[in-house]
C-alpha positions in Angstrom: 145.8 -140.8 99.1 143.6 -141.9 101.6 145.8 -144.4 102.6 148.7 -141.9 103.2 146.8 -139.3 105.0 146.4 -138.5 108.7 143.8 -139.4 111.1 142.6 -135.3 111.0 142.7 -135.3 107.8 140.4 -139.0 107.1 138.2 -137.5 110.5 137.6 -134.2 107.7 137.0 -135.9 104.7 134.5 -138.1 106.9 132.8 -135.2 107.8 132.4 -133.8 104.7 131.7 -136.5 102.7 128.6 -137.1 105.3 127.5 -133.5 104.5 127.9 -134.0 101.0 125.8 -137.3 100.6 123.2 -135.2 103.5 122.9 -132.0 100.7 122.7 -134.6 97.3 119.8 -136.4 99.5 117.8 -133.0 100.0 118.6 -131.7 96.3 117.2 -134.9 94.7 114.4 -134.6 96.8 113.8 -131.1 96.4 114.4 -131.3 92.8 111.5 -134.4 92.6 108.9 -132.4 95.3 109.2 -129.1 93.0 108.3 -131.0 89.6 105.3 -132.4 91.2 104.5 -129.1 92.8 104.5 -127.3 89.1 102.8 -130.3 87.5 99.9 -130.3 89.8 99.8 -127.0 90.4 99.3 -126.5 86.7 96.8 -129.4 86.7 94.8 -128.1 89.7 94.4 -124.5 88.3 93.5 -125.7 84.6 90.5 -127.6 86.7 89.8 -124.6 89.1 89.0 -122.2 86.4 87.2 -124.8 84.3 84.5 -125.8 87.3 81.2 -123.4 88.1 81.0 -124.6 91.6 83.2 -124.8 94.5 81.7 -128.2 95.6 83.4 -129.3 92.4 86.6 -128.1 92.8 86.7 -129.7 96.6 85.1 -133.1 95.6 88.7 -133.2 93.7 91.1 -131.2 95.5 92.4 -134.4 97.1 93.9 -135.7 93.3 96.1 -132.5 93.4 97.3 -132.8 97.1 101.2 -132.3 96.5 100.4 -128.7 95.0 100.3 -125.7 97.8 97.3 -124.3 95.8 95.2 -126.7 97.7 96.2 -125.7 100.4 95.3 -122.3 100.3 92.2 -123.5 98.6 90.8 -125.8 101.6 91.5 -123.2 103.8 89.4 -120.7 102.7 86.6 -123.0 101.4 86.2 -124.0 105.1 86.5 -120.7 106.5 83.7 -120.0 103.7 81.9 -123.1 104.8 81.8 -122.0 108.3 80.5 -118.5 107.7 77.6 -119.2 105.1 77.2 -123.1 105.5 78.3 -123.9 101.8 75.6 -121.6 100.5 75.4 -117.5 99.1 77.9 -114.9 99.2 80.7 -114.9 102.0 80.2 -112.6 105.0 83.7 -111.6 105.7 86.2 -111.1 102.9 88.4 -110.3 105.5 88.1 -113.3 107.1 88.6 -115.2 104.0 92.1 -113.2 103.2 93.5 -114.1 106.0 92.9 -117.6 105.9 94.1 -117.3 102.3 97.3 -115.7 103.8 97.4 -118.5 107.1 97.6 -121.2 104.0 100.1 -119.1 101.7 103.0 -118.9 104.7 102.0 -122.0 105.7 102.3 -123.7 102.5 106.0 -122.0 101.5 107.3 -122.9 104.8 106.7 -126.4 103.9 108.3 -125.9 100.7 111.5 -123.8 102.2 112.0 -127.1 104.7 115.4 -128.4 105.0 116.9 -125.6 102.6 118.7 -124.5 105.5 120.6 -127.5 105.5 121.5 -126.5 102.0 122.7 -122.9 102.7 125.1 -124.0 105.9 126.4 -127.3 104.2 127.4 -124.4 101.0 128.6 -121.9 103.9 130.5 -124.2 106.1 132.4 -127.2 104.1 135.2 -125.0 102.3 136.0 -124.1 106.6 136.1 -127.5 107.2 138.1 -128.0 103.9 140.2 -125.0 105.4 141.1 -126.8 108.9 142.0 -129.8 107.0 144.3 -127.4 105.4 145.7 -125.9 108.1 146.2 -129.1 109.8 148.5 -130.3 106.5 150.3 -127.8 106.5 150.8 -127.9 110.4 151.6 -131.7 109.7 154.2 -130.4 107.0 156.0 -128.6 109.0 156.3 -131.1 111.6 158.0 -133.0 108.6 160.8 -130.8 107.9 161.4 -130.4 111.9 161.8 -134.1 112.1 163.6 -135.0 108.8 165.3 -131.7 109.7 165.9 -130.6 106.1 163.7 -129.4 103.4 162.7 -132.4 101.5 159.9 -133.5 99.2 159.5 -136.7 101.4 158.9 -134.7 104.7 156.4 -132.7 103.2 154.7 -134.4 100.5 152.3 -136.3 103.6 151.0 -132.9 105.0 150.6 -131.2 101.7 148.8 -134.0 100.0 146.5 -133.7 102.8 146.2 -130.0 103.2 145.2 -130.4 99.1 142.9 -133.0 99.1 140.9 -131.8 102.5 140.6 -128.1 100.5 139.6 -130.0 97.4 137.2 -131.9 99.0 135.6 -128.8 101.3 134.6 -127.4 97.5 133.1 -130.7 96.3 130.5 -130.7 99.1 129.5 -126.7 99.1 129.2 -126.2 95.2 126.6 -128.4 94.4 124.8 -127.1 97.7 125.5 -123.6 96.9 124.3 -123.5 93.4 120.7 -126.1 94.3 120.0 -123.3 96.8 120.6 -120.5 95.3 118.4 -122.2 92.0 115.8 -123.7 94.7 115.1 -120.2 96.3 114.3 -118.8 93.1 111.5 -121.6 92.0 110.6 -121.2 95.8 109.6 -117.5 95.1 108.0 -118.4 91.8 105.8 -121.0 94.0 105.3 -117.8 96.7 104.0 -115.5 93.6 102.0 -118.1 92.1 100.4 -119.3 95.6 99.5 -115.4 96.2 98.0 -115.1 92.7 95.8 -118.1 93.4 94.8 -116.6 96.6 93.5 -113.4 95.1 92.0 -115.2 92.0 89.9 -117.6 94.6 88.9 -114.3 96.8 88.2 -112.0 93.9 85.8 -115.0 92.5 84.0 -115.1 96.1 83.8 -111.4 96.1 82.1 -111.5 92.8 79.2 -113.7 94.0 75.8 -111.5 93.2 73.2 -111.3 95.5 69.6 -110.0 94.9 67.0 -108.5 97.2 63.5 -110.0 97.3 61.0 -109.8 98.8 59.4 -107.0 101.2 62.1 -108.5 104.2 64.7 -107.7 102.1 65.8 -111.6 102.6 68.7 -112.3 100.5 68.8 -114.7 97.9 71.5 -116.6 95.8 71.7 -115.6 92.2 72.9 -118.2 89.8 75.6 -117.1 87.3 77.8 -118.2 85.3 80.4 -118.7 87.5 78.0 -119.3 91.1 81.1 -121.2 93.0 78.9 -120.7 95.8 76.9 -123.1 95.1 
């Protein structure tokens, strides 16, 4: 077929043979980054909620790296860092949630790259299957002007490649189609997720107890069960 088909029709099939091998590239990779996401994601908040002190929890952040939980996690440890030095209960939550929420958008962006591709590969090849389409067709015609009678010899060349561009338009948005629509749901699973960790991490901060002693009413640390301030 290839053999027998016009230069618009191989320059198509070219095209869209490019965009398909571009889209299978990014689902692969997509489909391998979003296992390791959920696997250390999982791993990283079984360790979280076992450790008693943030110092813990950052000493081995970096063995969880691919997850977006980290992310969010380093961020607000730092902003916490900066505020109390590493030591009592934070002095702006505020601060903290949005530092939380800096790390959250930050962290699905990364996850949402190159889905674009995805979505106008899915939106676009069945058009560029279309021209080739229109183009056979076009070529068909020219057939029966030159033969000058309506035979299967003077159009077989134009529809064989008006049916093999159309065929090949689906080929490359299908499989694109369906991994984006499947990848933007696990991305908003990751969004949810990254948010829950977020509040979990700033509701644990919030719940750091402080005591007054003293007649300067200096405050001091109290350890608990759960003193990630320390």
């Amino acid at each position: 077929m290839l053999r027998n088909s016009g230069p618009i029709a191989v320059a198509v099939l070219i095209l869209l043979l490019i965009a398909s091998l571009y889209s299978w590239m990014v689902i692969l990779g997509k489909w391998a980054t979003f296992g390791k996401v959920t696997k250390q994601s999982r791993r990283f908040l079984r360790t979280f909620r076992k450790a008693t002190r943030l110092q813990e929890i950052a000493a081995v952040s970096a063995d969880y790296q691919p997850s977006p939980l980290v992310a969010v996690f380093e961020e607000v440890y730092e902003t916490y860092k900066r505020q109390t030095g590493g030591s009592g209960p934070p002095r702006s939550l505020p601060a903290l949630e949005r530092a939380a929420q800096t790390a959250a958008s930050e962290s699905v962006t990364h996850l949402e790259r190159r889905m674009t591709w995805l979505a106008t590969i899915a939106a676009v090849s069945p058009f560029v299957g279309l021209f080739g389409t229109v183009m056979g067709v076009v070529e068909a015609f020219h057939g029966l002007a030159a033969e000058g009678t309506a035979t299967l010899r003077a159009v077989a060349p134009g529809i064989g490649d008006a049916l093999i561009t159309t065929a090949a338009g689906l080929f490359a948005a299908v499989p694109a189609l369906v991994a984006y629509n499947q990848f933007t749901a696990r991305i908003r699973v990751f969004a949810a997720a990254i948010d829950d960790f977020g509040r979990e991490l700033l509701n644990s901060l919030e719940e750091i107890p402080a005591r007054v002693a003293g007649s300067r009413g200096a405050e001091i640390p109290q350890e608990v069960e759960r003193g990630y301030y320390k």
